[in-house]
C-alpha positions as CSV (number, residue, x, y, z in Angstrom):
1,X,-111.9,57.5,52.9
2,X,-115.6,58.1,52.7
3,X,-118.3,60.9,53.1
4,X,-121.0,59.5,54.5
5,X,-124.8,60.1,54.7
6,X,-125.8,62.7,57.5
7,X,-129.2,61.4,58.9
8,X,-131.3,63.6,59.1
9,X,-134.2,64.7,61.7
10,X,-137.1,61.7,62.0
11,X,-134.5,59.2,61.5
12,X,-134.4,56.6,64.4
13,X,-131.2,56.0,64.6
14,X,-130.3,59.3,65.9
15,X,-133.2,58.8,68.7
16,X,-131.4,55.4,70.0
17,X,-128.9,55.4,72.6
18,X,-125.7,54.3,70.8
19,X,-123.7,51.0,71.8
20,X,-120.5,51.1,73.7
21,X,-117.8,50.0,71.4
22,X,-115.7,46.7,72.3
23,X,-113.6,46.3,69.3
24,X,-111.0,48.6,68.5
25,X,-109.1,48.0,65.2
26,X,-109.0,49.5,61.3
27,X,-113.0,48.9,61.1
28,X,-113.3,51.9,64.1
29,X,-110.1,53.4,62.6
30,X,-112.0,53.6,59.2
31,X,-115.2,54.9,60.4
32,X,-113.3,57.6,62.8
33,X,-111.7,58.0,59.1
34,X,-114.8,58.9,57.3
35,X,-116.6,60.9,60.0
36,X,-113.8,63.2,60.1
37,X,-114.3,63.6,56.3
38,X,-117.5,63.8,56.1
39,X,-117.4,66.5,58.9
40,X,-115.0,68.7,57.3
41,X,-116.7,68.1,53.9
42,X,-120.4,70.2,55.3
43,X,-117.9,72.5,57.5
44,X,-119.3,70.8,60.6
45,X,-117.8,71.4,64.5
46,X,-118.7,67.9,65.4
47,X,-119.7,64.7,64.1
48,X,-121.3,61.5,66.3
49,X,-121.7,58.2,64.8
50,X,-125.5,57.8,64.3
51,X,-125.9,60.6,62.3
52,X,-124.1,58.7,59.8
53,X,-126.1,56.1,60.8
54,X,-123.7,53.9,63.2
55,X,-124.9,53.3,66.5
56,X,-121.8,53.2,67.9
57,X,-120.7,55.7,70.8
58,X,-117.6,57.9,68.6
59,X,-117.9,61.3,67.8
60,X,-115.2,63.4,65.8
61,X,-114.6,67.6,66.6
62,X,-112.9,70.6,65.0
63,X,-113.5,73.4,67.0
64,X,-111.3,76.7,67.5
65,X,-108.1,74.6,66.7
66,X,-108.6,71.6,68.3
67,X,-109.3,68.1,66.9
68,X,-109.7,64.6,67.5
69,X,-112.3,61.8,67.9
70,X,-113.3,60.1,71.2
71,X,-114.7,56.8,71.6
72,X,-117.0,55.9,74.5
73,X,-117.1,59.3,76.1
74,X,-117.9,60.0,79.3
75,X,-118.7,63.5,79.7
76,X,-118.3,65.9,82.7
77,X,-120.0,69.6,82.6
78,X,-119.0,72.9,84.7
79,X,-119.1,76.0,85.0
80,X,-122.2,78.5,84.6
81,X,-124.8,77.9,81.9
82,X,-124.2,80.0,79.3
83,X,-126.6,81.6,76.5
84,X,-123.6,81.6,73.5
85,X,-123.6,81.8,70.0
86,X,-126.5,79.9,68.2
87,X,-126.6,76.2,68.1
88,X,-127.4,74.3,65.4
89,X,-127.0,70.6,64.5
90,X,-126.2,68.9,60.8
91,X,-128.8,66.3,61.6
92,X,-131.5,69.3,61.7
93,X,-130.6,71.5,58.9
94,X,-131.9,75.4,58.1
95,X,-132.2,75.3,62.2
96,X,-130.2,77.2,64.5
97,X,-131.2,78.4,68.2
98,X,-129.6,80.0,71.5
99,X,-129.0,77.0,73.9
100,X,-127.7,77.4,77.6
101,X,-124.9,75.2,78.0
102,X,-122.2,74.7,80.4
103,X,-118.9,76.6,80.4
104,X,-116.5,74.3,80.7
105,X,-116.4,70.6,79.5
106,X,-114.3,67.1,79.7
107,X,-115.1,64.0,78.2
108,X,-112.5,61.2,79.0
109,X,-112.6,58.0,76.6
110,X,-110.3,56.2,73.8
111,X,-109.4,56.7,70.5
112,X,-109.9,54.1,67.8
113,X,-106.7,52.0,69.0
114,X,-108.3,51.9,72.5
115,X,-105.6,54.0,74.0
116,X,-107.3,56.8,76.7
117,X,-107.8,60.1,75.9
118,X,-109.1,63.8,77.6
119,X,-110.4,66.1,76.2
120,X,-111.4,69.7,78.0
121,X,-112.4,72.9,77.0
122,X,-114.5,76.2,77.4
123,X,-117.0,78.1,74.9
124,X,-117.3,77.1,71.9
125,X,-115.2,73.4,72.4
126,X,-117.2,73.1,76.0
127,X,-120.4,73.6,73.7
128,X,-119.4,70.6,70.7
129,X,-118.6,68.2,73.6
130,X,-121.8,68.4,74.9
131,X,-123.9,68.3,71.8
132,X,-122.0,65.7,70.6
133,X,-122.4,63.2,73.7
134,X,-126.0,63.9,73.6
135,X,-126.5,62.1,70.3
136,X,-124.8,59.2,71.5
137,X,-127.3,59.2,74.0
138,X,-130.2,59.8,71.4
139,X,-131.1,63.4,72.2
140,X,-130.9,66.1,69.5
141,X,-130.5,69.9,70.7
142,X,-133.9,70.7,70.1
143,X,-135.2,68.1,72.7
144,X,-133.2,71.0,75.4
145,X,-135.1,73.5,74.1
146,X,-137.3,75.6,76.0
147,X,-140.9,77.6,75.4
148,X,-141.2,79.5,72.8
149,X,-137.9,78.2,71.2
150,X,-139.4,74.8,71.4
151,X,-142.2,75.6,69.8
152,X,-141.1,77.0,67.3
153,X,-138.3,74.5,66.2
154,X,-140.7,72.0,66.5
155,X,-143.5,73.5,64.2
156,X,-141.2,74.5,61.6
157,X,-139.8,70.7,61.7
158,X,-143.3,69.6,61.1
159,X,-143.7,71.6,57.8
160,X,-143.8,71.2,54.6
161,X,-141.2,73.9,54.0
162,X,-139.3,72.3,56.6
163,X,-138.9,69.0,54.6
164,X,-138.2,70.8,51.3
165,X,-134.9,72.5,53.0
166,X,-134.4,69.0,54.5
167,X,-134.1,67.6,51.2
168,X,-132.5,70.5,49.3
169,X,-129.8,69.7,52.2
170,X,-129.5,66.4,51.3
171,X,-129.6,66.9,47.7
172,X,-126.5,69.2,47.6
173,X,-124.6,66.8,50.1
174,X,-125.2,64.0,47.8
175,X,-122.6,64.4,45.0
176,X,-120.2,63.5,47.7
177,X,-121.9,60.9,49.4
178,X,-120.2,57.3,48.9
179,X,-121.1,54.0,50.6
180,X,-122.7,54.2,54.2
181,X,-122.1,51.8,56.9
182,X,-124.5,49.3,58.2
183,X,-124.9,46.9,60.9
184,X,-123.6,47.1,64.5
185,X,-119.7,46.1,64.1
186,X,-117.9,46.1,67.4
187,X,-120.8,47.1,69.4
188,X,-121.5,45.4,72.4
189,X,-124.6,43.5,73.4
């Protein structure tokens, strides 16, 4: 297994809606593989394929005892919106703001063999479902911010300062870093 490269804010790939994957096999299985690594490796909740710079729809979690990986999640949100904890995002490092999200959460899809899977949760797990399907879709917490939250994220991303604790992130991830995957395999067009 590998630890991959987390892309970080100003990247395209994390602003492009990943492809659905059609090919389920040891490529996916590999990837699903090195995600997971890479995940636990920065301590991350959650993982989604283009911010290791795959634009594929797969995402990995570890959240209050659960984990897994889903592949082509579709995602289903209940419940009332809740303020939680703050919410931050590997892709946008240093950064961490109260989101509303909903309660509850399901996302049904496969895992890398292609065989279904469900998985549902509240708080914390609800929370990583949905941040996670919104960067298969090319939208970064931030972009559900609102006012003054917003506005602030925003200007501090646009700083100098901002792109020195970028790159100290980066830097201190790097030791561990190994090959990165290219391309589009098994994506469908």
């Amino acid at each position: 297994m590998t630890i991959l490269e987390i892309r970080i804010v100003g990247d395209p790939v994390l602003r492009t809606p990943a492809a659905e994957v059609t090919a389920f096999g040891p490529e996916l299985a590999r990837l699903v593989a090195d995600m997971t690594e890479t995940m636990d490796a920065v301590d991350g909740a959650g993982l989604a394929a283009p911010q290791v710079g795959v634009g594929l729809r797969v995402f990995t979690y570890r959240v209050d005892g659960h984990d897994g990986h889903v592949v082509n999640p579709v995602l289903e949100v209940g419940g009332t919106q809740e303020q939680g904890a703050s919410e931050g995002c590997l892709s946008v490092p240093g950064l961490g703001y109260r989101l509303p999200r909903g309660s509850w959460s399901r996302v049904t899809g496969f895992d890398a063999s292609g065989e279904p899977v469900v998985v549902e949760g509240e708080g914390m797990l609800a929370r990583c479902l949905q941040h996670e399907t919104d960067h298969l879709g090319g939208r970064l917490y931030i972009d559900r911010l609102r006012g003054a939250d917003k506005k602030d994220a925003w200007g501090k991303i646009r700083t100098a300062r901002y792109n020195d604790v970028a790159e100290r992130i980066r830097s201190d991830r790097a030791p561990a870093v190994g090959s990165s995957y290219g391309g589009t395999f098994g994506a469908g067009r």
